[in-house]
N, C-alpha and C positions, 0 to 999 in steps of 0.2 A: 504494500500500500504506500509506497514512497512517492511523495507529489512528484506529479511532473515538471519538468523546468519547464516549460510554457507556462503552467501554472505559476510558480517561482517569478518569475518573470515578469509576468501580468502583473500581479497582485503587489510586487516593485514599485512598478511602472503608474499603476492608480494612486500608489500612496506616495511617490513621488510628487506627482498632478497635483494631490491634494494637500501636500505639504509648502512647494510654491504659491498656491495658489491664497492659503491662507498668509504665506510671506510677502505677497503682493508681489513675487519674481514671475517670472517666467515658465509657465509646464512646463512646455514643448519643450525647453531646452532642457528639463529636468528631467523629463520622462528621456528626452535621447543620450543624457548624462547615463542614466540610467542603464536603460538599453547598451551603451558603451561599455560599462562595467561589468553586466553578463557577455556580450557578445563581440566586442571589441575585439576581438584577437582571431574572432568569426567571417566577419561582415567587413571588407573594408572601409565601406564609406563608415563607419561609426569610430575609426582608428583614434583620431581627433577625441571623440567624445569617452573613448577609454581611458587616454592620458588624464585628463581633467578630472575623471572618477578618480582615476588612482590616486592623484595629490592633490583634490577635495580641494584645485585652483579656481571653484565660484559655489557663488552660495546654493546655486540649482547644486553640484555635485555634491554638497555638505548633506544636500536633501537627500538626494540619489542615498547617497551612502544610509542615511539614518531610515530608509526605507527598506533598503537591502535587509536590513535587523530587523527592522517591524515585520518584514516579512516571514524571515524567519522565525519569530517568535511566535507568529499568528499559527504558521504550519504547527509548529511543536506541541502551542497549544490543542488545538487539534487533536493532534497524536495523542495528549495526554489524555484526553475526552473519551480515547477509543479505548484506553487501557496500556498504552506502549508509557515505556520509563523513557522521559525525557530532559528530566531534571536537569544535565549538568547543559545539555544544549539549553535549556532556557535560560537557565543562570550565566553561560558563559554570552548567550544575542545579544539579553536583555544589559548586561554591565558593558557590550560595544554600542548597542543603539543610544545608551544614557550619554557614553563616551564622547562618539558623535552629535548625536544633540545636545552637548554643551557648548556648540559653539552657532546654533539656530539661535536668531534678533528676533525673531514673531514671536511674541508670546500666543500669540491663535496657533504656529503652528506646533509652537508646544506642548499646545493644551492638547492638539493631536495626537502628539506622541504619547502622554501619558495616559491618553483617553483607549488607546489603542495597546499598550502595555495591560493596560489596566482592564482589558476586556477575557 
């Protein structure tokens, strides 16, 4: 039952959107920050937007990145729900996602993260 990376992917990719969008940035550039950081190394029109993921050089990839976690988190949760032992992956997303969003200016998009942690 291991999600699929489309899935992975997606679910990124939305919370990226809605992580800009409550920072008043840019989706698009967050979602393809995004996109960059999974598929960068895939796709080469995205090459550009892997570099930026990796060294988290705009506030869209700061998002990117603290999505990438919420992601994960979200999956594990899950997992947990069905009965699989996920503990140290939550505890290890959840202290990167915190990591990363200490450095998000939106308090709205904040409020996302923890609303989104916290679900």
């Amino acid at each position: 039952m291991l999600e699929v990376r489309a899935g992975h992917i997606l679910a990124e990719a939305v919370i990226a959107a809605k992580l800009a969008t409550a920072s008043k940035l840019d989706p698009g550039r967050a979602v393809l920050t995004a996109l960059g950081g999974e598929l960068g190394g895939e796709v080469e029109e995205l090459g550009e937007f892997a570099e930026e993921y990796r060294s988290a050089a705009s506030r869209e990839a700061v998002l990117a990145r603290v999505a990438h976690e919420l992601a994960i988190v979200l999956q594990a949760k899950r997992y947990a729900k069905m009965g699989f032992v996920v503990e140290s992956v939550l505890k290890a997303h959840v202290a990167k996602a915190l990591d990363e969003a200490s450095r998000i200016e939106s308090a709205e998009a904040l409020q996302i993260v923890h609303e989104l942690l916290s679900a």
